[in-house]
mmCIF file of the N, C-alpha and C atoms, coordinates in Angstrom:
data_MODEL
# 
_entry.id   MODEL 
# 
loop_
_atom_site.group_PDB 
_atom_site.id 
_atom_site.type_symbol 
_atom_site.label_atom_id 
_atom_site.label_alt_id 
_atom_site.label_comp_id 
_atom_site.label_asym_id 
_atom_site.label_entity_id 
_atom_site.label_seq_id 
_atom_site.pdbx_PDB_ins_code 
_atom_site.Cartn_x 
_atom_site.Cartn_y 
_atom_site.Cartn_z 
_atom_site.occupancy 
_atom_site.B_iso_or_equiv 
_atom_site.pdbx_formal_charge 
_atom_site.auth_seq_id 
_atom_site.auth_comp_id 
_atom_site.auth_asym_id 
_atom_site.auth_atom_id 
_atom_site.pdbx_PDB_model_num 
ATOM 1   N N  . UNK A 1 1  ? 39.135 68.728 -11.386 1.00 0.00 ? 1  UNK A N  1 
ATOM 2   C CA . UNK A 1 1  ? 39.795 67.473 -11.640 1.00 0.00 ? 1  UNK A CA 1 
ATOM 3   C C  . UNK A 1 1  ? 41.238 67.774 -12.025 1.00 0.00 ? 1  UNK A C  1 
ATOM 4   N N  . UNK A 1 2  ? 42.340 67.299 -11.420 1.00 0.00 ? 2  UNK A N  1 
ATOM 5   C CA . UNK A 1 2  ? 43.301 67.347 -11.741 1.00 0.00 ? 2  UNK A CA 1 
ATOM 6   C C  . UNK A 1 2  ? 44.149 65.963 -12.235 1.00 0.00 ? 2  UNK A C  1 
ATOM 7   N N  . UNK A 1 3  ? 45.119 66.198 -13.452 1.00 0.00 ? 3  UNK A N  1 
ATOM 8   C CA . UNK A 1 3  ? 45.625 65.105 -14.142 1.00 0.00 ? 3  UNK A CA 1 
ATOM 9   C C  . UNK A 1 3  ? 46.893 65.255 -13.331 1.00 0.00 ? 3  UNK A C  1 
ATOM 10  N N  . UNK A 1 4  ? 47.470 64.058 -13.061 1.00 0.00 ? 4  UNK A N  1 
ATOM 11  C CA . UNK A 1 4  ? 49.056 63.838 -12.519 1.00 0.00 ? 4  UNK A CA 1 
ATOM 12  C C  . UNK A 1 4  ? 49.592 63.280 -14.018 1.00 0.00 ? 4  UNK A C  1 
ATOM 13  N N  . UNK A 1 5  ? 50.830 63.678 -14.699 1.00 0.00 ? 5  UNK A N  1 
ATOM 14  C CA . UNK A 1 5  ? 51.270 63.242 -15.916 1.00 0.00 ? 5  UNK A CA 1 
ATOM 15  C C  . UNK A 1 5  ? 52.935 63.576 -15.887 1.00 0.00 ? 5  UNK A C  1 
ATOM 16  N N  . UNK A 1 6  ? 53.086 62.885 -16.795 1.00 0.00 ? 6  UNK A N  1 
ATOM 17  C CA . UNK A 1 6  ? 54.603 63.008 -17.236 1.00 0.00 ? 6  UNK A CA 1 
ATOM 18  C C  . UNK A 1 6  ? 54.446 63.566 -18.505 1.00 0.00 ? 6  UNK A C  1 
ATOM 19  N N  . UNK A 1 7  ? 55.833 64.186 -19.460 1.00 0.00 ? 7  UNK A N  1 
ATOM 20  C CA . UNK A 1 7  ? 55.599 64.454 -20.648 1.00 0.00 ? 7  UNK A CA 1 
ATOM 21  C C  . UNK A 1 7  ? 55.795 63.673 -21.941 1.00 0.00 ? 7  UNK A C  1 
ATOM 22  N N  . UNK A 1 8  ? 56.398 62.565 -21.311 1.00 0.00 ? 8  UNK A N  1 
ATOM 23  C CA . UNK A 1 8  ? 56.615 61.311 -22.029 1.00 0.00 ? 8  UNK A CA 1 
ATOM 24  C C  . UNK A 1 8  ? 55.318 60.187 -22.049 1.00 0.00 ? 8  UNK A C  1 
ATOM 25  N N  . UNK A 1 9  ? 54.437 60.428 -21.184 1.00 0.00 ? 9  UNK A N  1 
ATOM 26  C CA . UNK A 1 9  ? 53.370 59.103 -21.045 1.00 0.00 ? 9  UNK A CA 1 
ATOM 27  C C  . UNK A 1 9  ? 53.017 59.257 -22.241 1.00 0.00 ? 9  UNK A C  1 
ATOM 28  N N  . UNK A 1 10 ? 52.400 58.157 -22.916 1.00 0.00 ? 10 UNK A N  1 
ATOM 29  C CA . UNK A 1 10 ? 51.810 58.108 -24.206 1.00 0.00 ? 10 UNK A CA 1 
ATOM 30  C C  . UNK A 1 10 ? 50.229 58.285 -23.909 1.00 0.00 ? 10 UNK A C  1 
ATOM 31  N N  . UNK A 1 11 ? 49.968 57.454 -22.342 1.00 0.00 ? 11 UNK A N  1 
ATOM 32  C CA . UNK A 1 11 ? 48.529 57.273 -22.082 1.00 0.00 ? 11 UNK A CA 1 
ATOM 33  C C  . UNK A 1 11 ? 48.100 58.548 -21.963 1.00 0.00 ? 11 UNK A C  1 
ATOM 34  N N  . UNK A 1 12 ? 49.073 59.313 -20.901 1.00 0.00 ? 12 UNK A N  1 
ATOM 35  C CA . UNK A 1 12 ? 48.782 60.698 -20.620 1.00 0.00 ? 12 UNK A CA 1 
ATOM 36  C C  . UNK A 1 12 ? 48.600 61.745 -21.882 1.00 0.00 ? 12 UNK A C  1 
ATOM 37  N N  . UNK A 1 13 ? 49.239 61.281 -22.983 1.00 0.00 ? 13 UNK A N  1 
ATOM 38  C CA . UNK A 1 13 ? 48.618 62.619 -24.042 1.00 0.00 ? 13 UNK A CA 1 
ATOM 39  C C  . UNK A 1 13 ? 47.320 62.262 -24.868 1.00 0.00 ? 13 UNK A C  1 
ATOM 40  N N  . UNK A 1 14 ? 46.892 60.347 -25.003 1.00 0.00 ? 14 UNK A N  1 
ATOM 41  C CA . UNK A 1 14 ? 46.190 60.181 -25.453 1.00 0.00 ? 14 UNK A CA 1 
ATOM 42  C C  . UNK A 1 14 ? 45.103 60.665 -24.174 1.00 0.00 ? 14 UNK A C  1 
ATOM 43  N N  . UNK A 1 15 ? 44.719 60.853 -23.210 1.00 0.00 ? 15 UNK A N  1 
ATOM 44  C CA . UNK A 1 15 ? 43.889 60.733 -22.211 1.00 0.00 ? 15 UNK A CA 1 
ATOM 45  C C  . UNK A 1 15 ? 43.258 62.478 -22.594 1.00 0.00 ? 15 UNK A C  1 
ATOM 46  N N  . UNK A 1 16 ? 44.691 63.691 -22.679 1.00 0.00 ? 16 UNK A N  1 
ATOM 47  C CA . UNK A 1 16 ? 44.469 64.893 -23.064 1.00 0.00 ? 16 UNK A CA 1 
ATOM 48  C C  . UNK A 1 16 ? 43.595 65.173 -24.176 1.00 0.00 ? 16 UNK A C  1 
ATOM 49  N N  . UNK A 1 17 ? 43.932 64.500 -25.194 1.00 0.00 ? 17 UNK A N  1 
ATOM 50  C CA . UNK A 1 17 ? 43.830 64.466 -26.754 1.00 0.00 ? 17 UNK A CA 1 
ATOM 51  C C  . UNK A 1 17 ? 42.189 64.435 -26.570 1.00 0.00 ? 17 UNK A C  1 
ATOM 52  N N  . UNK A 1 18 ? 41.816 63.292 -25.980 1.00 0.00 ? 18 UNK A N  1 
ATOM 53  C CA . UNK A 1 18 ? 39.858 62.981 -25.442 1.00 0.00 ? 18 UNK A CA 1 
ATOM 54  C C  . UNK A 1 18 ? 39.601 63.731 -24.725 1.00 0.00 ? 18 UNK A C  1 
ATOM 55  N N  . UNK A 1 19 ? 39.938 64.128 -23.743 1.00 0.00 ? 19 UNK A N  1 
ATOM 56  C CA . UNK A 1 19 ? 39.141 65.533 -22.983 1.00 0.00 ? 19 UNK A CA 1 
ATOM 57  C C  . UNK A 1 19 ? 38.994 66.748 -23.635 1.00 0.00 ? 19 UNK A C  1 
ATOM 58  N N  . UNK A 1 20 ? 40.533 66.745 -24.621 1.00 0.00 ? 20 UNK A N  1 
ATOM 59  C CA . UNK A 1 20 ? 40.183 68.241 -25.385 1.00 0.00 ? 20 UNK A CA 1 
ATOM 60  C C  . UNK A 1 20 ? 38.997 67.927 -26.151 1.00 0.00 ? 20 UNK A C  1 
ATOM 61  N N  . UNK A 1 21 ? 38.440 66.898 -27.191 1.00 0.00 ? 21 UNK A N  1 
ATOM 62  C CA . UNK A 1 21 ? 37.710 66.746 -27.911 1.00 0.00 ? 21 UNK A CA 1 
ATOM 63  C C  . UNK A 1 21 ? 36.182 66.633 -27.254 1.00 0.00 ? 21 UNK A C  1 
ATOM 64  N N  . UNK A 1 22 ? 36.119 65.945 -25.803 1.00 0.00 ? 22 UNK A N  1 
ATOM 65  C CA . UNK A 1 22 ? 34.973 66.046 -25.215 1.00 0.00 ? 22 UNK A CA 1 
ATOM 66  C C  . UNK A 1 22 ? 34.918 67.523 -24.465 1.00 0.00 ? 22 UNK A C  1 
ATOM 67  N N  . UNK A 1 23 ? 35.464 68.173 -24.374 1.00 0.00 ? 23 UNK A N  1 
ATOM 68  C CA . UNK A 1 23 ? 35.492 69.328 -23.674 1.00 0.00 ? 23 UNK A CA 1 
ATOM 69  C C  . UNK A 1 23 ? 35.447 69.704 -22.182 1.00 0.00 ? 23 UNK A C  1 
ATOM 70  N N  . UNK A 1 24 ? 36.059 68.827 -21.643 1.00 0.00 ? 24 UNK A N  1 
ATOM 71  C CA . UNK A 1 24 ? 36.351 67.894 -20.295 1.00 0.00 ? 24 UNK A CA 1 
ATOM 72  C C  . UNK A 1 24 ? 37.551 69.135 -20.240 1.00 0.00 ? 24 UNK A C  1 
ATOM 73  N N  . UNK A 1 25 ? 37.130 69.744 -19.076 1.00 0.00 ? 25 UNK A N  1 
ATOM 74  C CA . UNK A 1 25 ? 37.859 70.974 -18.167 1.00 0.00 ? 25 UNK A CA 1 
ATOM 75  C C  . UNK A 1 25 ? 39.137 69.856 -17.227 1.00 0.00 ? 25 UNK A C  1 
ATOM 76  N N  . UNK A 1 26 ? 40.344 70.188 -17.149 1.00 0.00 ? 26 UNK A N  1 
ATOM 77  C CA . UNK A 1 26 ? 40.911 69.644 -16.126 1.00 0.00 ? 26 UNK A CA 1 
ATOM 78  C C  . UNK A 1 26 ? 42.420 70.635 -15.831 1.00 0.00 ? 26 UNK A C  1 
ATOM 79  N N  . UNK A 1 27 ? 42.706 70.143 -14.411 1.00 0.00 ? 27 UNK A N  1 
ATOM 80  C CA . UNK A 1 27 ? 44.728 70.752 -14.828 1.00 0.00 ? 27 UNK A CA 1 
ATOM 81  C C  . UNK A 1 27 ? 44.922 70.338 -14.817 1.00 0.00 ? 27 UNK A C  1 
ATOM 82  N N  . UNK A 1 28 ? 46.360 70.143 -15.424 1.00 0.00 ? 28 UNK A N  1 
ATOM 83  C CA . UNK A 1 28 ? 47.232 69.243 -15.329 1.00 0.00 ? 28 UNK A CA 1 
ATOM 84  C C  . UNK A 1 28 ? 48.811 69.706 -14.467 1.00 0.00 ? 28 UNK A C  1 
ATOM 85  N N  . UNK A 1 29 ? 49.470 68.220 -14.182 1.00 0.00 ? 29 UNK A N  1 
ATOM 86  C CA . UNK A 1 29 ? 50.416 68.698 -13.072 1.00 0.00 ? 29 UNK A CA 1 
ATOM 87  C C  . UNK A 1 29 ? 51.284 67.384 -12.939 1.00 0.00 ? 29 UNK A C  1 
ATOM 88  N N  . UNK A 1 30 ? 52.601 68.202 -14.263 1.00 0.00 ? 30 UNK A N  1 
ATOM 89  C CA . UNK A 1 30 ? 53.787 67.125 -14.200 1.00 0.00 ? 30 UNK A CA 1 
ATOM 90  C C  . UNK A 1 30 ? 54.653 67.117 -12.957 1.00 0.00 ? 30 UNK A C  1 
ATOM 91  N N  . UNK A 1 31 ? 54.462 65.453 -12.500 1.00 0.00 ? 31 UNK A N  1 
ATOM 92  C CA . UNK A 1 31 ? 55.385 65.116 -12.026 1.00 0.00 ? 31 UNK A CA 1 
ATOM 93  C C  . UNK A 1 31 ? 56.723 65.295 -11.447 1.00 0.00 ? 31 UNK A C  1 
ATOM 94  N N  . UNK A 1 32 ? 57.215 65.315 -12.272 1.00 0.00 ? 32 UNK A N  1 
ATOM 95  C CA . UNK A 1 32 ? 58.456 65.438 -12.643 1.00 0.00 ? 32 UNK A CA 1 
ATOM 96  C C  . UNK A 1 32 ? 59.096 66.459 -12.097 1.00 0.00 ? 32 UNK A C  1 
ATOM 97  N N  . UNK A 1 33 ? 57.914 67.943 -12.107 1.00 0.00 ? 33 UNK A N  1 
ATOM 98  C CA . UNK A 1 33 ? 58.301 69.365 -11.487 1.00 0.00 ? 33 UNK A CA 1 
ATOM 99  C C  . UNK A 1 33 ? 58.213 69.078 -10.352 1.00 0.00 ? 33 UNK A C  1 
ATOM 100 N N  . UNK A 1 34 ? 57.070 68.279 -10.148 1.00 0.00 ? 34 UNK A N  1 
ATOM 101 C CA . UNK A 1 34 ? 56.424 68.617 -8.911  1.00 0.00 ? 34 UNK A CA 1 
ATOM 102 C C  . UNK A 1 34 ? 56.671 67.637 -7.881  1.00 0.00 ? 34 UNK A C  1 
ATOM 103 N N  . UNK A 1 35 ? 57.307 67.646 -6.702  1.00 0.00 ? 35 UNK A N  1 
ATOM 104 C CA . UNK A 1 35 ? 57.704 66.627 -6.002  1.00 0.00 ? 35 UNK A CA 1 
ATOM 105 C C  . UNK A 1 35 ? 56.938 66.140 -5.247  1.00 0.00 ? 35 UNK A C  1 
ATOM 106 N N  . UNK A 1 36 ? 56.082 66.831 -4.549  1.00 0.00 ? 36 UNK A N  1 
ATOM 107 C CA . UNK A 1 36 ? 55.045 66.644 -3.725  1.00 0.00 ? 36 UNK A CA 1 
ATOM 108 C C  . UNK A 1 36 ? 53.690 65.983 -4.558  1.00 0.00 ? 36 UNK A C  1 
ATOM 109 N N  . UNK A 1 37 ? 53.513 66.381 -5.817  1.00 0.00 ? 37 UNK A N  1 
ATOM 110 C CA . UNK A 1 37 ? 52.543 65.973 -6.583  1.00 0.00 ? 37 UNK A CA 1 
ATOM 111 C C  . UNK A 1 37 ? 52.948 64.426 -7.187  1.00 0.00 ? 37 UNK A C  1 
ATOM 112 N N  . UNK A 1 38 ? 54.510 63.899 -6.959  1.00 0.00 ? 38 UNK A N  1 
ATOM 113 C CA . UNK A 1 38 ? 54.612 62.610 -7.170  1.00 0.00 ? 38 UNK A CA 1 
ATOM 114 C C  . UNK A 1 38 ? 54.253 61.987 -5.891  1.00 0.00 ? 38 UNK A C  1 
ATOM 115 N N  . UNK A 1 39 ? 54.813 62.564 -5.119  1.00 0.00 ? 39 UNK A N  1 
ATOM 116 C CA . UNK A 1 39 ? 54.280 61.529 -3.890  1.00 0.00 ? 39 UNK A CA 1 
ATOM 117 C C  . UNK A 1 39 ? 52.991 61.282 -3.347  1.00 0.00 ? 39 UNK A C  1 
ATOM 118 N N  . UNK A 1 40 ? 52.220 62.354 -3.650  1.00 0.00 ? 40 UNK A N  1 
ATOM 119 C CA . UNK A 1 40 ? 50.769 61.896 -3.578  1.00 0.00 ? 40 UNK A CA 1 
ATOM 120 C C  . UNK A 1 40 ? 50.206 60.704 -4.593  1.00 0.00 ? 40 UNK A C  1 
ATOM 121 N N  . UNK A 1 41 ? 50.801 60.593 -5.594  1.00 0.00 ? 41 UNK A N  1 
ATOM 122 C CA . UNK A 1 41 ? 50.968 59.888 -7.411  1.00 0.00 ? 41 UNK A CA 1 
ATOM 123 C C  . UNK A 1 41 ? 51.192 58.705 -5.961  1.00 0.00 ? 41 UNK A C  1 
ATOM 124 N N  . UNK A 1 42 ? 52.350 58.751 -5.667  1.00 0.00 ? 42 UNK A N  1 
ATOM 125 C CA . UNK A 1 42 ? 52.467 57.533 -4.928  1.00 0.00 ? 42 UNK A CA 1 
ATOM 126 C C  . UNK A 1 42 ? 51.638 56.823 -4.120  1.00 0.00 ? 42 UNK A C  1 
ATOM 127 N N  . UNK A 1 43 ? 51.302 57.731 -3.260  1.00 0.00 ? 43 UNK A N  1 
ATOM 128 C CA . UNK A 1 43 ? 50.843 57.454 -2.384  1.00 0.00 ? 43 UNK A CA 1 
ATOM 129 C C  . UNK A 1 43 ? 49.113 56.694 -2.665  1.00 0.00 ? 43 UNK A C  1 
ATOM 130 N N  . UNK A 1 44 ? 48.072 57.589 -3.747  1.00 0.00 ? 44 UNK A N  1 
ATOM 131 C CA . UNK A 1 44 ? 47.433 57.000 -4.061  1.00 0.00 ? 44 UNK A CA 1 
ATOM 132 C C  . UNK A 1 44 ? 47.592 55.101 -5.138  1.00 0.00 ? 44 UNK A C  1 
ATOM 133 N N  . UNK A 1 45 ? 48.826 55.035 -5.414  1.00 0.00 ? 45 UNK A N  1 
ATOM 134 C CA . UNK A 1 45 ? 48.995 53.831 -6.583  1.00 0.00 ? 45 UNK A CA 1 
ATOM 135 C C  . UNK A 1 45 ? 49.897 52.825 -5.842  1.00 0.00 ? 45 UNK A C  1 
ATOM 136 N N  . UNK A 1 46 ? 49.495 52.847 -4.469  1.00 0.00 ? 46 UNK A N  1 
ATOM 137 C CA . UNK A 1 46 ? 50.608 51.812 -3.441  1.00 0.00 ? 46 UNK A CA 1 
ATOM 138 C C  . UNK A 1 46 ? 52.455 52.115 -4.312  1.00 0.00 ? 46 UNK A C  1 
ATOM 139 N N  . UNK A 1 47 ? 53.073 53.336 -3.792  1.00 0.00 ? 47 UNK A N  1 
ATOM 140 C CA . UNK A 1 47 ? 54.301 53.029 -3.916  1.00 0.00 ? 47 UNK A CA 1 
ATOM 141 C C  . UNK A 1 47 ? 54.901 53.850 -5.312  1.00 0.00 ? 47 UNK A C  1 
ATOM 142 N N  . UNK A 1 48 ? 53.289 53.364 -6.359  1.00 0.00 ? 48 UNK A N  1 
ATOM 143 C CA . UNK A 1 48 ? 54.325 53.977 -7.866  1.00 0.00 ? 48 UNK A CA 1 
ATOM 144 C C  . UNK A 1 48 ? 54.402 55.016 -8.171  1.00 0.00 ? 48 UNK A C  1 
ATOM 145 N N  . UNK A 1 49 ? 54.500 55.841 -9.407  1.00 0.00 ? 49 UNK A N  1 
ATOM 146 C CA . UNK A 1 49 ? 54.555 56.430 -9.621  1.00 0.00 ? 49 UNK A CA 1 
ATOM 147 C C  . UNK A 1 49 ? 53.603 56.513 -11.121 1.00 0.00 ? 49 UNK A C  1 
ATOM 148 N N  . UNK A 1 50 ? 52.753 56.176 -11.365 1.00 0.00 ? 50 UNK A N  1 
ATOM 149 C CA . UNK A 1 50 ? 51.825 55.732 -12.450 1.00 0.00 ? 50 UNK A CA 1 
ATOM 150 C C  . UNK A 1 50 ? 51.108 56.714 -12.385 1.00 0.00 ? 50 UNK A C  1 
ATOM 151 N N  . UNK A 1 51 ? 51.294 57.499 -13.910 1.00 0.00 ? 51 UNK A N  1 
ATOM 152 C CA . UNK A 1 51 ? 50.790 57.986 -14.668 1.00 0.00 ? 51 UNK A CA 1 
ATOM 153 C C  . UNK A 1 51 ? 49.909 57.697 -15.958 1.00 0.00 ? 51 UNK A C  1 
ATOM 154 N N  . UNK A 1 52 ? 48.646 58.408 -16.562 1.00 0.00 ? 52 UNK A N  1 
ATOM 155 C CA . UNK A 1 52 ? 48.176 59.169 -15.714 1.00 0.00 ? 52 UNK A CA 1 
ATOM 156 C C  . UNK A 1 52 ? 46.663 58.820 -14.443 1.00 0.00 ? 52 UNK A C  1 
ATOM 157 N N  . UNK A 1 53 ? 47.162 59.535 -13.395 1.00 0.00 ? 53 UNK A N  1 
ATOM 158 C CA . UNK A 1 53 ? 46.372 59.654 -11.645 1.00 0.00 ? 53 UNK A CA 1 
ATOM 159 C C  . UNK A 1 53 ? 45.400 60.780 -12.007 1.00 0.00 ? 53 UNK A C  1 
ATOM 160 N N  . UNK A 1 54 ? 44.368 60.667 -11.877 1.00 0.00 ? 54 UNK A N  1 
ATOM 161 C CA . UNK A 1 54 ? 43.410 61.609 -12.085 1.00 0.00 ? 54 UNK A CA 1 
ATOM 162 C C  . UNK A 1 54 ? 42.996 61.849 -10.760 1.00 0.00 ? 54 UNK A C  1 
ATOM 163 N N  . UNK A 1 55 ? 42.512 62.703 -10.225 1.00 0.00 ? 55 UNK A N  1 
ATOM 164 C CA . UNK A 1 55 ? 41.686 62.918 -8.900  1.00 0.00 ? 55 UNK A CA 1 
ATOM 165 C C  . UNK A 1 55 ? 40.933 64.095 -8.699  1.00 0.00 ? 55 UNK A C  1 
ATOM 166 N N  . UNK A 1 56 ? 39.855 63.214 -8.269  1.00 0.00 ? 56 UNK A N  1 
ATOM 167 C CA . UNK A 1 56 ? 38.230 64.279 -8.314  1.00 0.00 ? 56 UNK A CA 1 
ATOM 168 C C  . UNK A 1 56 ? 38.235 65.452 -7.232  1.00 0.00 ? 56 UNK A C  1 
ATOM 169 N N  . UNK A 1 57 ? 37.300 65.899 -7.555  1.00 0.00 ? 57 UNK A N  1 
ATOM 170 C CA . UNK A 1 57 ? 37.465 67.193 -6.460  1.00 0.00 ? 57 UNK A CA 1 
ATOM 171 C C  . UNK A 1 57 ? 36.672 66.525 -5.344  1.00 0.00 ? 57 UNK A C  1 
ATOM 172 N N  . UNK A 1 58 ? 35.913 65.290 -5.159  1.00 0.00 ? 58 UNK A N  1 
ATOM 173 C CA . UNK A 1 58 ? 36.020 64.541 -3.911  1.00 0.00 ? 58 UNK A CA 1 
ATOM 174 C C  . UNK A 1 58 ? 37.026 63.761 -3.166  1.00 0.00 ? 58 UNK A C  1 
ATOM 175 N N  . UNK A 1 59 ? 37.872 63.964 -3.745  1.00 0.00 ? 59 UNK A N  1 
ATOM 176 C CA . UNK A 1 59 ? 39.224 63.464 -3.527  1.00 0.00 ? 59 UNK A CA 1 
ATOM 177 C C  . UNK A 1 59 ? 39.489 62.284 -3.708  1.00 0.00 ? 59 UNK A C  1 
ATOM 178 N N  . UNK A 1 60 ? 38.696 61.787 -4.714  1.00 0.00 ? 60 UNK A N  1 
ATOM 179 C CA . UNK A 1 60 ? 38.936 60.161 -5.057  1.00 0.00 ? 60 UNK A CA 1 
ATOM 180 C C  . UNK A 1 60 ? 40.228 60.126 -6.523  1.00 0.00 ? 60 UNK A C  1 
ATOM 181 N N  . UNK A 1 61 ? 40.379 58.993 -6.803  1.00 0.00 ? 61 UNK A N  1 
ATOM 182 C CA . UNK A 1 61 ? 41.039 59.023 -7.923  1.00 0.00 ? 61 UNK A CA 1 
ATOM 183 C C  . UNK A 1 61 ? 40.915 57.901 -8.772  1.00 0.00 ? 61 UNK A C  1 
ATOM 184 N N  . UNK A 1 62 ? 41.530 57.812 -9.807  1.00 0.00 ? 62 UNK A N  1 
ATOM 185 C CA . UNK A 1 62 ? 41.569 56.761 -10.965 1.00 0.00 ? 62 UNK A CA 1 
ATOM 186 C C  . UNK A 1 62 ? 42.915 56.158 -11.529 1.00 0.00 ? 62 UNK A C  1 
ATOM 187 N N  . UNK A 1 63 ? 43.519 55.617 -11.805 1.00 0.00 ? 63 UNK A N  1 
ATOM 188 C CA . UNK A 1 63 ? 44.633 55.485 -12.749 1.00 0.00 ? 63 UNK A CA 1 
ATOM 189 C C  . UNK A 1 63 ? 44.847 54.654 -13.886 1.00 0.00 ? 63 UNK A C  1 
ATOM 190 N N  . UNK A 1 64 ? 44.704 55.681 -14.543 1.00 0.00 ? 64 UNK A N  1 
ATOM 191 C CA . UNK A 1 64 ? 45.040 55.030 -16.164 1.00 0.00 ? 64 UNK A CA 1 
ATOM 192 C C  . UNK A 1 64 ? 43.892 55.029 -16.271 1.00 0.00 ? 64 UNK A C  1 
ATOM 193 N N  . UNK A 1 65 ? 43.293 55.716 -16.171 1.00 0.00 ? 65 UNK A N  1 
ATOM 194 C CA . UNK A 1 65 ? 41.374 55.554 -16.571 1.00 0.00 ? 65 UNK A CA 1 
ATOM 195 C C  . UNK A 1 65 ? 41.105 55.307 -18.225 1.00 0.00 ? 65 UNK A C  1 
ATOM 196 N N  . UNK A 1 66 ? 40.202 54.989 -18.475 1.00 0.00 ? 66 UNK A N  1 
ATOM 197 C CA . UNK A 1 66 ? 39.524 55.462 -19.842 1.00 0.00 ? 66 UNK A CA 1 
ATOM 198 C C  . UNK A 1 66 ? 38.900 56.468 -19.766 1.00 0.00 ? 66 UNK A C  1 
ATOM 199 N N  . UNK A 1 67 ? 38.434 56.775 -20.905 1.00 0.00 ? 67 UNK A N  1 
ATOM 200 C CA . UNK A 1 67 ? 37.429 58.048 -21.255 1.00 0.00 ? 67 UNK A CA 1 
ATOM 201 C C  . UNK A 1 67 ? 36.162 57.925 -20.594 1.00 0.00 ? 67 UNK A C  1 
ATOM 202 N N  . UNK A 1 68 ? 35.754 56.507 -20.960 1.00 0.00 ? 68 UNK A N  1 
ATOM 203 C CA . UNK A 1 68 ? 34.260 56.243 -20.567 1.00 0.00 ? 68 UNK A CA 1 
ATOM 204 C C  . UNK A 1 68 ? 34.751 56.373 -18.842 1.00 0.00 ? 68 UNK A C  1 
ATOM 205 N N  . UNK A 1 69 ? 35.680 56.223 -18.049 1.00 0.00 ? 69 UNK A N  1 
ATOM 206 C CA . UNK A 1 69 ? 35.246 55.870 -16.916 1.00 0.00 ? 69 UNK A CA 1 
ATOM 207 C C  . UNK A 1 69 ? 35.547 57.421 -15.991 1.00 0.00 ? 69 UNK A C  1 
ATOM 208 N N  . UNK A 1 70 ? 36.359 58.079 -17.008 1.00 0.00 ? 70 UNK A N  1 
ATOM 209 C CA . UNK A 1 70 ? 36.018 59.216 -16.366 1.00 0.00 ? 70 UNK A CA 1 
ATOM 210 C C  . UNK A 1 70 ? 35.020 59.972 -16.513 1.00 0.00 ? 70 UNK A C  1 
ATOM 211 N N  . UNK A 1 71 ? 34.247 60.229 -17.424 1.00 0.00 ? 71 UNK A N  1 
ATOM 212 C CA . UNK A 1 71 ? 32.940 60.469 -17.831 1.00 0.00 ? 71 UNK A CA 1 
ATOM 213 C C  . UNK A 1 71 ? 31.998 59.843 -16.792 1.00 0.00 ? 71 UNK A C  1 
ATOM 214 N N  . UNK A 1 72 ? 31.933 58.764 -16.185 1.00 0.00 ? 72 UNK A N  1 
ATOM 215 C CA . UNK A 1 72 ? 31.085 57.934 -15.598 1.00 0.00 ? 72 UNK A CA 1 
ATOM 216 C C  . UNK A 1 72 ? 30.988 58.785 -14.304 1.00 0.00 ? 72 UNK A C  1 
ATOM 217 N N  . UNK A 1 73 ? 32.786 59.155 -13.563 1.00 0.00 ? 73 UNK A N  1 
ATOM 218 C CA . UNK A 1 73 ? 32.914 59.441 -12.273 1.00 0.00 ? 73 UNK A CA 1 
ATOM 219 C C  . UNK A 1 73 ? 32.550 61.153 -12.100 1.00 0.00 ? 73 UNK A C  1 
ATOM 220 N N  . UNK A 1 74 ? 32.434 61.428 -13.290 1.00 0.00 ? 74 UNK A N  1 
ATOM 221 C CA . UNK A 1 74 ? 31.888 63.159 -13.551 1.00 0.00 ? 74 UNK A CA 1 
ATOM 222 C C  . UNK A 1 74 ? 30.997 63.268 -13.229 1.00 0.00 ? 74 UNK A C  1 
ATOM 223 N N  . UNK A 1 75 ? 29.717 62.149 -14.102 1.00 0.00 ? 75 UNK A N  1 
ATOM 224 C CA . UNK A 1 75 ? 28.815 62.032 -13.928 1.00 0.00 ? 75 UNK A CA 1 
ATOM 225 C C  . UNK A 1 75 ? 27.949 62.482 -12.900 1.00 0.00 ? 75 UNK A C  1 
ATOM 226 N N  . UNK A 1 76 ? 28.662 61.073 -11.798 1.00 0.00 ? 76 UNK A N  1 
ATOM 227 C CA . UNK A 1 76 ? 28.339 60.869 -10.216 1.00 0.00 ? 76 UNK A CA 1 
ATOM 228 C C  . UNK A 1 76 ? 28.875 61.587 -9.596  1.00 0.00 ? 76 UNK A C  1 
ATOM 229 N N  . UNK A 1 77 ? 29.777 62.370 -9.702  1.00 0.00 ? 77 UNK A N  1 
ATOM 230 C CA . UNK A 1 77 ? 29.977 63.749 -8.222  1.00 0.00 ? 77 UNK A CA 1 
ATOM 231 C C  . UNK A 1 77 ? 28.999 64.525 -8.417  1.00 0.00 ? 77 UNK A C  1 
# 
């Protein structure tokens, strides 16, 4: 599972903060460096750039998830 984030999102460190505590494995991969990793950001969120884009190793994704709903989509892969 990889996180798309900025270092400024607030959602994005609270989102970190719960995985560290659930023990939820992920990478992460700012933006900001990464140019190609925004435009996929884009490309999945029609256009934006909205952080944080989570995406499964089925290649689905989420944005701005909660805890519970990434937990849910763990679940089910």
């Amino acid at each position: 599972m990889i996180m798309y984030s900025t270092p400024w999102c607030g959602y994005c460190s609270r989102l970190k903060a719960q995985f560290g505590r659930e023990g939820i494995a992920f990478e992460e991969v700012n933006i900001e460096e990464h140019p190609d990793a925004a435009a996929l950001v884009e490309q999945v969120n029609g256009g934006n750039q909205t952080v944080p884009t989570i995406v499964f190793a089925d290649g689905t994704a989420l944005t701005n998830p909660s805890l519970a709903q990434v937990k849910a989509k763990l679940a089910a892969v």
